[in-house]
PAPA-414625 format. One record per residue (C-alpha): residue in three letters; x, y, z. Coordinates in steps of 0.001 Angstrom, whole numbers, plus 500000, padded with zeros to 6 digits. Example, Ala and Ser with C-alpha at 12.3 -4.5 7.8 and 13.67 -1.06 7.14 Angstrom:
BEGIN
ALA512300495500507800
SER513670498940507140
//
This chain:
BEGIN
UNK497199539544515296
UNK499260537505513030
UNK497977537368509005
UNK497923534624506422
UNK500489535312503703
UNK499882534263500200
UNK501481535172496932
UNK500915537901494413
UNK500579536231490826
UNK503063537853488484
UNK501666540162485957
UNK502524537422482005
UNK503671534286484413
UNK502252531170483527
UNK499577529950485489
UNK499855526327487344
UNK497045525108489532
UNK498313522734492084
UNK497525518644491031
UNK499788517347493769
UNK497079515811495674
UNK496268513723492569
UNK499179512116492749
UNK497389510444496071
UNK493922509879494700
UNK495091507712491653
UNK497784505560493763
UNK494378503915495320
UNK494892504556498917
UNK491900503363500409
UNK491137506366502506
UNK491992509954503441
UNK493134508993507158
UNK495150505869505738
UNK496719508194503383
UNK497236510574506725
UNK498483508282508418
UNK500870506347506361
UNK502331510027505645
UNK502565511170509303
UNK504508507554510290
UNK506677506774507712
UNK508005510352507393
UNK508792509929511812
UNK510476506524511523
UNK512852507850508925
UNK513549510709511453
UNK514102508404513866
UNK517236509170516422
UNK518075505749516155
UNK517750504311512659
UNK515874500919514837
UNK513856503084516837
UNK511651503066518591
UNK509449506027517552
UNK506550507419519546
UNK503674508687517500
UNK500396510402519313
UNK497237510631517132
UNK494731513318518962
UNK491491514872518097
UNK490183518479519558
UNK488062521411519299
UNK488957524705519240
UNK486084526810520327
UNK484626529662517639
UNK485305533148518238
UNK488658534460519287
UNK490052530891519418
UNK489643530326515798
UNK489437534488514802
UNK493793534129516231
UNK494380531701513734
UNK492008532152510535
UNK490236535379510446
UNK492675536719507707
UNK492662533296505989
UNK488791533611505238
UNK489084536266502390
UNK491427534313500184
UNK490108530776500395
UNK485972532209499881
UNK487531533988496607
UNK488916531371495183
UNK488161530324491687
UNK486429526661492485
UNK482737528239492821
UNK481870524046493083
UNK483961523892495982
UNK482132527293497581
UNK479027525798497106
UNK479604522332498977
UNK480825523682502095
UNK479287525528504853
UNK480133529070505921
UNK483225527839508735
UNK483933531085509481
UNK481790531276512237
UNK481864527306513061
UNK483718525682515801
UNK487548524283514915
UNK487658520409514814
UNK491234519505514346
UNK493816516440514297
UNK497314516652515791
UNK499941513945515037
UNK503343514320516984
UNK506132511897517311
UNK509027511707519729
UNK512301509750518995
UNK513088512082516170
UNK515139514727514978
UNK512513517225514200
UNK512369519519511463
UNK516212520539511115
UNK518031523068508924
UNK517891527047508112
UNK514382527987508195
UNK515678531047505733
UNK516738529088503277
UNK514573530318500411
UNK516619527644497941
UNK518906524814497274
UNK520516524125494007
UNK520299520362493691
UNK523398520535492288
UNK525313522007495320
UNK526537519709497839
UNK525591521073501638
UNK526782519814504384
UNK523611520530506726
UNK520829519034506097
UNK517529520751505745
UNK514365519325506428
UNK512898522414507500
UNK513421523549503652
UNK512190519943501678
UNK508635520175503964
UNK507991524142503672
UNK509689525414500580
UNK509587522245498222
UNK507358520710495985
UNK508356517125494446
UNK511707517463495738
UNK513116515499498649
UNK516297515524500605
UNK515801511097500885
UNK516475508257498983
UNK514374505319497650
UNK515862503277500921
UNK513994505717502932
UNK509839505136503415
UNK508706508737501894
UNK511159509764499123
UNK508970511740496558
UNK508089514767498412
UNK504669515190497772
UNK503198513417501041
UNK503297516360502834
UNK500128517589500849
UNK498368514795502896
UNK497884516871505550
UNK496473519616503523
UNK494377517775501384
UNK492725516409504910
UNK491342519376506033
UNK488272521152504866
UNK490378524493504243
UNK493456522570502550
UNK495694523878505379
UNK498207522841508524
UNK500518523813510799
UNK504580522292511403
UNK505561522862514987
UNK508816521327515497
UNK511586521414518381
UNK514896520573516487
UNK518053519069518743
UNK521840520847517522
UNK524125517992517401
UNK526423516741520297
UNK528698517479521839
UNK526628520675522603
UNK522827519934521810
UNK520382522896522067
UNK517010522740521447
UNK515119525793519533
UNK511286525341517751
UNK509909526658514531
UNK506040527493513694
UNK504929527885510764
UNK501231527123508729
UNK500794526784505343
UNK498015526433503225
UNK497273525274499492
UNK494147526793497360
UNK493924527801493863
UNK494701530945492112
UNK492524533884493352
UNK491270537145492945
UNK490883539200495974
UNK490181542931495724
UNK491604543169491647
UNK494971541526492381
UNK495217537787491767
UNK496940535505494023
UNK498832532484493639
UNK497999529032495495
UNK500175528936498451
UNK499903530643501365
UNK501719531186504968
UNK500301531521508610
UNK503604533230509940
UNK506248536215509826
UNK507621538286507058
UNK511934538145506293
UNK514416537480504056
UNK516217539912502152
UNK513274541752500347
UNK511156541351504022
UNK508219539055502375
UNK509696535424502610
UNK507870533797505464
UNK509244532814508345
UNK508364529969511016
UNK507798531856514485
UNK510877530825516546
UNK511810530732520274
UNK510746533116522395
UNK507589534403520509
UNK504381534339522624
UNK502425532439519759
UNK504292529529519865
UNK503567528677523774
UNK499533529987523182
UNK499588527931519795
UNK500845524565522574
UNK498457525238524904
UNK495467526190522576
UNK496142522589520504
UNK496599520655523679
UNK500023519112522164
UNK501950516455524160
UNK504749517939523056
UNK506853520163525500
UNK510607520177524757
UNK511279517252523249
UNK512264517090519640
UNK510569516040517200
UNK507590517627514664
UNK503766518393515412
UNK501413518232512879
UNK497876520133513255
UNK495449519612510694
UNK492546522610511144
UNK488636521763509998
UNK489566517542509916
UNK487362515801507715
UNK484613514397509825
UNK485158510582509097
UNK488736511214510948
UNK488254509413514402
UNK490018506975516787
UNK488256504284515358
UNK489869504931511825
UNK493027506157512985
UNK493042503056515125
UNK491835500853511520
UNK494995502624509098
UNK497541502552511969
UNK497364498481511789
UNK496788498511508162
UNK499512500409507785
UNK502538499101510314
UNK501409496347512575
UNK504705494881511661
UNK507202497502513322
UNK504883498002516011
UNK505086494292516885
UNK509400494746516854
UNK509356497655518963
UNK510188499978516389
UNK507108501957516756
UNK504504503036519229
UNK501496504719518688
UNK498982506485520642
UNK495579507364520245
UNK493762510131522194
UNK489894509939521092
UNK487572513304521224
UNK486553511940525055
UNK490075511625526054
UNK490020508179525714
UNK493753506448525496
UNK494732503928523035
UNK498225502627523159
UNK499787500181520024
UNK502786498738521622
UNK504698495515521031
UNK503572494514524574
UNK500043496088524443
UNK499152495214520690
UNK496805492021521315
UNK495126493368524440
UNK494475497051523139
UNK493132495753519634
UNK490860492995521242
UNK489773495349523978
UNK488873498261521560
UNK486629496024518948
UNK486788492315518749
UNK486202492938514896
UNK489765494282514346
UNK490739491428515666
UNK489404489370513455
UNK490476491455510619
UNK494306492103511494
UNK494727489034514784
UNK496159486343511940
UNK498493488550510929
UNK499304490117514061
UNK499802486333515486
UNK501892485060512318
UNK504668488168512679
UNK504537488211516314
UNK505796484328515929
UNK508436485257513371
UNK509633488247515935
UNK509659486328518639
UNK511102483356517725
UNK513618483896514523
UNK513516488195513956
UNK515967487185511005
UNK516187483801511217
UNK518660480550511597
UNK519166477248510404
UNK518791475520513581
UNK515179477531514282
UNK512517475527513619
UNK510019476441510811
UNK513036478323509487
UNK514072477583505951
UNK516851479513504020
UNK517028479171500418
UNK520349478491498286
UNK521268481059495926
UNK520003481131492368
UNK522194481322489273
UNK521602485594488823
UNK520662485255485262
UNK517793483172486530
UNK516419484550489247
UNK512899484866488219
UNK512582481195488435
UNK512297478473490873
UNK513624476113488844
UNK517482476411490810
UNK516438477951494048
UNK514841475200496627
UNK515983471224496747
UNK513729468425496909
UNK514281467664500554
UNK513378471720501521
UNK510447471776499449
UNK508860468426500718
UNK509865469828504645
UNK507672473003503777
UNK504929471201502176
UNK504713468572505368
UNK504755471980507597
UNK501945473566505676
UNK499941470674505040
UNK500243469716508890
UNK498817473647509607
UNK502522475140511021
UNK503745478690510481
UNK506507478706508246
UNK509577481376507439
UNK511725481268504233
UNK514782483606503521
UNK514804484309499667
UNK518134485441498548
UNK517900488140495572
UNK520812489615494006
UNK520920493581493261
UNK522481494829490580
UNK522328498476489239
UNK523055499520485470
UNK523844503063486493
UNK527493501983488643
UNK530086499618487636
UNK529795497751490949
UNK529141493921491218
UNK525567492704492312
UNK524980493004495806
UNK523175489925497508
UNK519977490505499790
UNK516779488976500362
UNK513276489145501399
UNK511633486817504175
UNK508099485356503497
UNK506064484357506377
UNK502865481573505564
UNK500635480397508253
UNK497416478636508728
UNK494321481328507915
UNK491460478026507569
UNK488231480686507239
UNK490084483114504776
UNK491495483289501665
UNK493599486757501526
UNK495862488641499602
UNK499414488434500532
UNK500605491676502541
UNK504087492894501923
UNK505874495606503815
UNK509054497475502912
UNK510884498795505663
UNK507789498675507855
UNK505347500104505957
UNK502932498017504231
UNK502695498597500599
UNK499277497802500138
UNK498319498071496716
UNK500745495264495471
UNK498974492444493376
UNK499600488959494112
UNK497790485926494108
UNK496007484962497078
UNK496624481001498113
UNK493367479652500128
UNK493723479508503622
UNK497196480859503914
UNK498047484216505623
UNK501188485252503793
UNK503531488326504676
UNK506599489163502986
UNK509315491128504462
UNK511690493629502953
UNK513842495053505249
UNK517495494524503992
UNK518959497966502486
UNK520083496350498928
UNK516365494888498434
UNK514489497871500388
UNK516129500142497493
UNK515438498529494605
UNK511401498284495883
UNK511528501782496973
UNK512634502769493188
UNK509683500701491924
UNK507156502959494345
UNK505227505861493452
UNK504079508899495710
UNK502068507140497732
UNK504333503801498743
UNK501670501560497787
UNK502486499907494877
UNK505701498621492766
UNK505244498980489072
UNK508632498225486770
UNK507467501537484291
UNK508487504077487186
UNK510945506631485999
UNK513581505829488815
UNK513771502120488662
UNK512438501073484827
UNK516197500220483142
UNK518137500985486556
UNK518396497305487343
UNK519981494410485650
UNK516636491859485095
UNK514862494474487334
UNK511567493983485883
UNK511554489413485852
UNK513100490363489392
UNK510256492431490639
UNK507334490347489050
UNK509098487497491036
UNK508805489275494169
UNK505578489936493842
UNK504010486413492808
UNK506543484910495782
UNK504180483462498148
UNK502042481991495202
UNK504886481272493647
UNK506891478976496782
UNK503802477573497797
UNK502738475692493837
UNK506494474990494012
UNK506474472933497318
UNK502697471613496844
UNK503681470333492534
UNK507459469805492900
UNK507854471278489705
UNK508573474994488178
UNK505500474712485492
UNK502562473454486475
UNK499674474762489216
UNK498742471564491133
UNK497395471396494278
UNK496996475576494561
UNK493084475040494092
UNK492433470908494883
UNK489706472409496994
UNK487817473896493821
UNK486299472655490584
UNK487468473636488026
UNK486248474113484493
UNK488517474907481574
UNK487189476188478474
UNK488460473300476158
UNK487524470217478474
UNK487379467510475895
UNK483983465422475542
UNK483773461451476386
UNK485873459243474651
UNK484354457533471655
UNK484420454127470794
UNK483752452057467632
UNK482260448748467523
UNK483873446251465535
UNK482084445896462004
UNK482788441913461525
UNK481636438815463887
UNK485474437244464900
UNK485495434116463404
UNK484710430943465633
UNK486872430083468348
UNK487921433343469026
UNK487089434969471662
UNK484468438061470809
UNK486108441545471998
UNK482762443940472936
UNK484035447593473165
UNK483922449355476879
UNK480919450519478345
UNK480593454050477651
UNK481566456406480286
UNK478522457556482624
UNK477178460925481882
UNK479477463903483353
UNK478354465271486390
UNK476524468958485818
UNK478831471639486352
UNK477574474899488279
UNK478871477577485562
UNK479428477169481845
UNK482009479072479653
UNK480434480026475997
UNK482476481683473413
UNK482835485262472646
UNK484658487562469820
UNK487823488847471554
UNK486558487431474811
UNK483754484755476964
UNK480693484312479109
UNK480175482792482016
UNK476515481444482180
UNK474435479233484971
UNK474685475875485152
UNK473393473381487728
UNK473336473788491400
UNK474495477162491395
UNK473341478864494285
UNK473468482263495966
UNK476186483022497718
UNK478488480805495787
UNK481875482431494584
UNK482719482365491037
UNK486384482716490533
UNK487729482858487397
UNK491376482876486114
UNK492207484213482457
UNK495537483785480177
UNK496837483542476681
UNK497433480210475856
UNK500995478788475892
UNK502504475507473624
UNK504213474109476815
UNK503599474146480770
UNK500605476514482487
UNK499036479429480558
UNK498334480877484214
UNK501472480600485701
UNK503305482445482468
UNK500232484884482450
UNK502133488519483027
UNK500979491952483581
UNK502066492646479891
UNK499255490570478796
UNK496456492258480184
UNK495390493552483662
UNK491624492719484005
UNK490633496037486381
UNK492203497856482704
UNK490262500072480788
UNK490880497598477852
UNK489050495205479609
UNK484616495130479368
UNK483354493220482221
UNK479592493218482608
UNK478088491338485309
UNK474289490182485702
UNK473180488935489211
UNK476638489333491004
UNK478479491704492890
UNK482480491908492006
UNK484721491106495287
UNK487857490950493276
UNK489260492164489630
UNK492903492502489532
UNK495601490672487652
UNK493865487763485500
UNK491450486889488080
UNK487934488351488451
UNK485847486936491272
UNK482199487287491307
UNK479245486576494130
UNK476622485205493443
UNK473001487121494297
UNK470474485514492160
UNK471821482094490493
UNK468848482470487848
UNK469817485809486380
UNK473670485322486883
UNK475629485923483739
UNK479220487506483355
UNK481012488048480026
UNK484701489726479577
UNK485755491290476160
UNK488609493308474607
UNK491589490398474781
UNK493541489975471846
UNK491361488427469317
UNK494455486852467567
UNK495449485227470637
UNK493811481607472201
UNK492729482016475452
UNK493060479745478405
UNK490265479932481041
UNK489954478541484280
UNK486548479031486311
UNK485722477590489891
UNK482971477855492373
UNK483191478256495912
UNK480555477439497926
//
């Protein structure tokens, strides 16, 4: 029967618990099986055969049954993880040891599969090799990665997805790898691994990782993947009810899946995640629930399978789904003679940040009559790339933004980068617009991927590989980000400063409204013959407003005015004051970012939907006990507030 593996601590070595799965918690993906999932995918397409696809992926859930079932695979696992150090941990779960096996396997087919020496124990990352080795960046790495920032996963770190998803922080890699031509032969590797803590286990103390596997290398205690021809592999196959039989490509199993892992949220973080290269054929996905039910994602299936499985996805994901399938089908890239198809002239590089040089007058009053008249539009942004680190000239690209009519919503804008959605990116919604943006070209896909952490779900100009590796990186990216905003108040105002027309469909309130007018009556009768000027009627009364703004030190309130109601939506948008043009439109993350630490918001009868950026939006639950107030600004700096109520 074959053993776990792990370890023995060095006697005076320092100690180093693993954090890596940290790394996932604070990048705000929204759940573990999005996080699984975005992992799983974007690591297959950029093992794709063919860099365009397509890529099959197949999500499935099973039991194994307890007793010799799950005694093959864990009954020399259970000493090590029960003696580890996190008694917290010991306490919160139950005794598995004698519990049946839920598990998740994700395969995909299209790919290379886990290629390379799987007894290479180390690379120096200073020695060129001419084979690659993914077998070595997934088992024997940690932070290291044999990608660049043009491919989807480039941090190696997502691999500890898949342990941090089960309930014993473990998984197995079965892979079939294909030789290359002219001679392609296929051979498979099997291998588990686990991550733990440091443990004590009969006086000696172990280190974190182990290995479900066999014992070589020089010394006879590097482990080794199972290979063809050993009668675990085929029993492993059968027991795990993989789809896989020779073709190549990797299998994930993840043992003891956390119990909110079904086909209804794999179903939920595969659109999430990449409805777009589903709907170009670029991906496939397949869903096998715990009854053997079938769920296939296709470019041809997508509508029918999301409707038919709940009609409530397709409320959630069907604008979007609609708005790229129209781009796909009628542009996938573009032209100038396709209509609702707008290309952009290219900016002056030193000012790329703006729009003051980038759309004419006769483009911008096209896109407004399309929007205004409720058509889907596509616009082709040029951006030029230009790294500090090589003497070569800027390289043009550019990103394609998609806007179409959303009349019930008022969403965030969704951006992908090379298929994947990078869902944590901050930009201003625009009421009822659906907005995508695009990133696919290499030159632009780089420079995002640079501005990406371990999870791919945000771009932030302070990462290590991208802060100072661009030429205006940082005006470049905060462009990018505030783009559909951004085109939209330029086509709607005609002009690069101001904000009209974004929110004609709101009331808005700023915090230094002036008061009436006032007049003076004239202190001597005219004399006669002249004709007696009487001074205007005053103006009538102003209407009551629904919220009030009152002053605070280093901050405001928002109180209750008149017909403020329940349910009502108080959105409020904050900047430092500026001498010229709009404070909001000049606000920058530099400023102040309202979901900060730095920033006290307390809130009295009202739930928060949104705080991000400079925008905090509140509902309303009881209009007489509302009240809202937001401290810790700069107290030497004027603030310029804008609040609004939906009803």
């Amino acid at each position: 029967m074959t053993d776990w593996r792990f370890t023995t601590h060095p006697e005076g070595a320092k100690r180093r618990e693993p954090i890596v799965g940290e790394f996932f918690a604070t990048e705000s993906i929204s759940n573990v099986v999005s996080a699984l999932v975005r992992e799983f995918v974007q690591n297959s397409m950029d093992a794709a055969m063919d860099p365009d696809g397509p890529v099959e992926v197949h999500f499935s859930i099973g039991q194994l049954h307890k007793g010799d079932q799950t005694d093959k695979y864990f009954h020399s696992f259970w000493d090590h993880y029960y003696a580890c150090d996190d008694s917290s941990r010991n306490a919160a779960l139950p005794d598995l040891r004698s519990a049946p096996c839920r598990y998740l396997v994700a395969e995909d087919f299209g790919t290379t599969g886990l290629r390379g020496d799987p007894t290479v124990s180390f690379v120096d990352t200073r020695t060129e090799v001419d084979e690659i080795n993914d077998f070595y960046y997934f088992i024997r790495t940690e932070g290291a990665s044999g990608k660049s920032t043009t491919d989807r996963g480039n941090w190696g770190v997502g691999k500890y997805t898949y342990a941090k998803t089960s309930n014993i922080n473990a998984f197995f890699a079965f892979s079939v790898r294909a030789s290359p031509s002219p001679h392609p032969t296929l051979d498979l590797v099997l291998i588990g691994q686990s991550v733990l803590s440091y443990h004590r286990l009969d006086g000696t103390v172990f280190e974190p990782d182990g290995w479900w596997g066999s014992a070589g290398g020089k010394a006879g205690d590097v482990p080794m993947p199972f290979v063809v021809g050993d009668a675990q592999t085929e029993e492993f196959q059968k027991e795990f009810r993989l789809f896989r039989d020779s073709e190549p490509g990797l299998s994930i199993v993840v043992p003891f899946v956390a119990p909110n892992i079904d086909a209804g949220s794999l179903m939920t973080a595969t659109l999430r995640n990449f409805l777009a290269p589903i709907i170009r054929g670029q991906l496939s996905v397949v869903i096998r629930g715990e009854n053997d039910e079938f769920h296939e994602l296709t470019s041809t299936t997508l509508e029918t399978s999301v409707r038919d499985f709940d009609e409530t996805l397709w409320t959630a994901f069907g604008p979007e789904i609609e708005l790229v399938r129209w781009w796909h089908e009628h542009h996938g890239g573009g032209g100038d003679d396709a209509e609702g198809f707008f290309e952009l002239t290219k900016p002056v590089q030193n000012d790329q940040a703006s729009w003051s040089n980038r759309i004419e007058d006769e483009v911008a009053s096209s896109i407004r009559e399309r929007l205004e008249a409720g058509q889907r539009i596509g616009v082709r942004v040029p951006i030029a790339i230009e790294t500090t680190r090589s003497r070569a000239s800027a390289e043009w690209s550019y990103v394609d933004l998609l806007l179409g009519p959303d009349p019930d919503n008022s969403m965030v804008p969704t951006f992908y980068r090379e298929g994947i959605r990078i869902s944590e990116v901050v930009s201003d919604k625009i009421p009822n617009i659906r907005a995508v943006v695009l990133a696919d070209d290499k030159p632009i896909a780089g420079f995002l991927g640079a501005a990406e952490g371990p999870a791919h779900t945000d771009w932030k100009n302070n990462r290590d590989r991208f802060s100072g590796g661009f030429r205006n990186g940082r005006n470049i990216l905060a462009f990018i980000k505030r783009l559909p905003s951004g085109l939209v108040n330029r086509v709607r105002s005609g002009h690069d400063d101001t904000d009209l027309g974004v929110a004609l469909d709101f009331f808005s309130i700023p915090l230094d409204s002036p008061g009436p007018r006032k007049t003076r009556k004239p202190s001597v009768k005219p004399p006669s013959g002249e004709i007696e000027v009487f001074p205007p009627a005053p103006p009538p009364p102003p209407e009551p407003l629904p919220v009030g703004l009152t002053d605070l030190k280093g901050g405001f309130g928002i109180v209750p005015g008149q017909d403020l109601n329940e349910g009502d939506r108080v959105v409020t948008d904050v900047a430092y004051d500026t001498l010229s043009g709009n404070p909001l439109t000049k606000w920058a993350e530099d400023d102040f970012v309202l979901s900060s630490e730095s920033i006290r918001i307390k809130v009295e009868g009202a739930r928060v939907i949104d705080r991000s950026r400079n925008r905090l939006e509140l509902e309303v639950t009881d209009s007489k006990t509302f009240r809202a107030t937001m401290t810790g600004f700069d107290v030497n700096r004027d603030l310029f507030i804008r609040a609004e109520v939906i009803s």
